[in-house]
N, C-alpha and C positions, 0 to 999 in steps of 0.2 A: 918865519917869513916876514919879510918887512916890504909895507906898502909906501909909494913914494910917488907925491903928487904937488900938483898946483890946485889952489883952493877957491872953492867957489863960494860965496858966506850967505848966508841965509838968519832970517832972526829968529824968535818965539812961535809955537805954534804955525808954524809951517804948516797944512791940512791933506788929506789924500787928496781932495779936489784941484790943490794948488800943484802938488806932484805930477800927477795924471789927470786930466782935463777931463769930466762925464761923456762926451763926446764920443770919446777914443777907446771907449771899455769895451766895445764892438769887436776889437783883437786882442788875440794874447801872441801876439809876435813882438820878442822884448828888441827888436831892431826898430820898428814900428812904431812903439809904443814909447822908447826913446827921443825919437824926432818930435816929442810932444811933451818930453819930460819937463818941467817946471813954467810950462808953459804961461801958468796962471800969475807968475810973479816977475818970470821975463821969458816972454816973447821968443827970443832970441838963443836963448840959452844951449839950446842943443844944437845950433851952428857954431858957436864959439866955445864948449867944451872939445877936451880932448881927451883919448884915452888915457885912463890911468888917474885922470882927476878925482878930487875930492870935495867933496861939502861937508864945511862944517856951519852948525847951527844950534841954536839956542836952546831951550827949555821945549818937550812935548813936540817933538819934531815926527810927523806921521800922523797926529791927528784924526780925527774924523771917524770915517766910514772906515771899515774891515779890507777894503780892495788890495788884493794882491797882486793887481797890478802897479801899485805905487812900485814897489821894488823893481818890480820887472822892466816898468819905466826907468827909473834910476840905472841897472843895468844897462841896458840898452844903449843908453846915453854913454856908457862908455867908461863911466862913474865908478872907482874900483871900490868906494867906502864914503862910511856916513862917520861924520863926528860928531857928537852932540851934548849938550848940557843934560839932556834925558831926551827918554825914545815914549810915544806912548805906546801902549803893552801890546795890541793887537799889531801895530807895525813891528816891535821886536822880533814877534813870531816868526809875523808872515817875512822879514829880510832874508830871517835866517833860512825859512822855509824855500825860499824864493834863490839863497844861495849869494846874498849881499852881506856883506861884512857891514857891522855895526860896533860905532866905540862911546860906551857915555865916558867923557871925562871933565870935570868940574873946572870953569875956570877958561874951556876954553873959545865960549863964545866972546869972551872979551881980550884974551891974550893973544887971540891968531886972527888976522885980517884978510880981505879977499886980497887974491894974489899971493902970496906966503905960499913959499915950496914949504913941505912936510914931509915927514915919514913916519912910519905908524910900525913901530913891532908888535906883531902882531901874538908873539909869545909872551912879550914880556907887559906889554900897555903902552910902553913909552911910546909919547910922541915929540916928534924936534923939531921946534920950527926951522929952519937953513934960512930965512931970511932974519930973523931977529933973536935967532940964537936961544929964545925960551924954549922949555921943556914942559910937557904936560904928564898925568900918570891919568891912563884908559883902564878901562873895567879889562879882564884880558877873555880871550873868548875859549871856555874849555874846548877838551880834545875833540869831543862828540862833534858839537857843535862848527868846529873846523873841518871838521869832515865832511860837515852839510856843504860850507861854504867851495871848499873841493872840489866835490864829485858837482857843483851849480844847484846844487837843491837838494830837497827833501825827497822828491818822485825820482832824480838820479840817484842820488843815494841810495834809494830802498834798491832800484833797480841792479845795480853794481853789486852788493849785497847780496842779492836771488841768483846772482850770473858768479857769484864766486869770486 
């Protein structure tokens, strides 16, 4: 499956608090919880995404606190994937858990700029920039895993699973 997006950029150490705003932790409605996604670093941001976009971002991206609703924010927003120079661990989890594709690939918080159309295979790693013609190589996301990202999560999953 390959993802294909316009790029939102983000730098280092992005934090759950900067994703999802403490305020907002009141709901787990990822429509919701969207209209508030990034809000700590711009304002703006989930009136001017569109579906299918992307963020890519630097070193330890998710940060912080455990909350799973950074991801769900993230979705919400309409955000089909994260790219990152690394993820920190308890965000790994919870993306996957949460049913958000995550790509670490080295290299490309400096080679892809905001605005850069992308595609992201998602079997293979590669990623292309269509604006500047570079190519990146992503971690690739085993089968299981893809299966999370599918069925929207981990709680779909199981349940899909139980129903046969």
């Amino acid at each position: 499956m390959t993802l294909e997006g316009t790029v939102w950029k983000f730098g280092d150490n992005i934090d759950t608090d900067v994703i999802i705003p403490a305020p907002y932790l009141v709901s787990t409605d990822s429509a919701e919880l969207g209209k508030h996604c990034m809000e700590g670093v711009d304002p703006s941001f989930s009136e001017k995404v569109s579906a299918g976009d992307i963020i890519v971002a630097g070193k330890n991206f998710g940060c912080g606190s455990s909350r799973e609703h950074a991801p769900m924010a993230i979705k919400g927003a309409g955000i089909s994937c994260v790219v990152a120079e690394s993820f920190a661990r308890i965000f790994f989890r919870n993306a996957f858990n949460m049913g958000l594709a995550i790509f670490e690939a080295p290299g490309v918080s400096d080679g892809i700029s905001a605005g850069d159309r992308i595609s992201i295979n998602q079997d293979t790693g590669e990623i292309i920039d269509h604006t500047n013609g570079k190519t990146f190589s992503a971690n690739t996301i085993p089968p299981f895993m893809q299966g999370l990202i599918e069925a929207g999560g981990l709680m779909a999953y199981v349940l899909k699973k139980r129903r046969g």
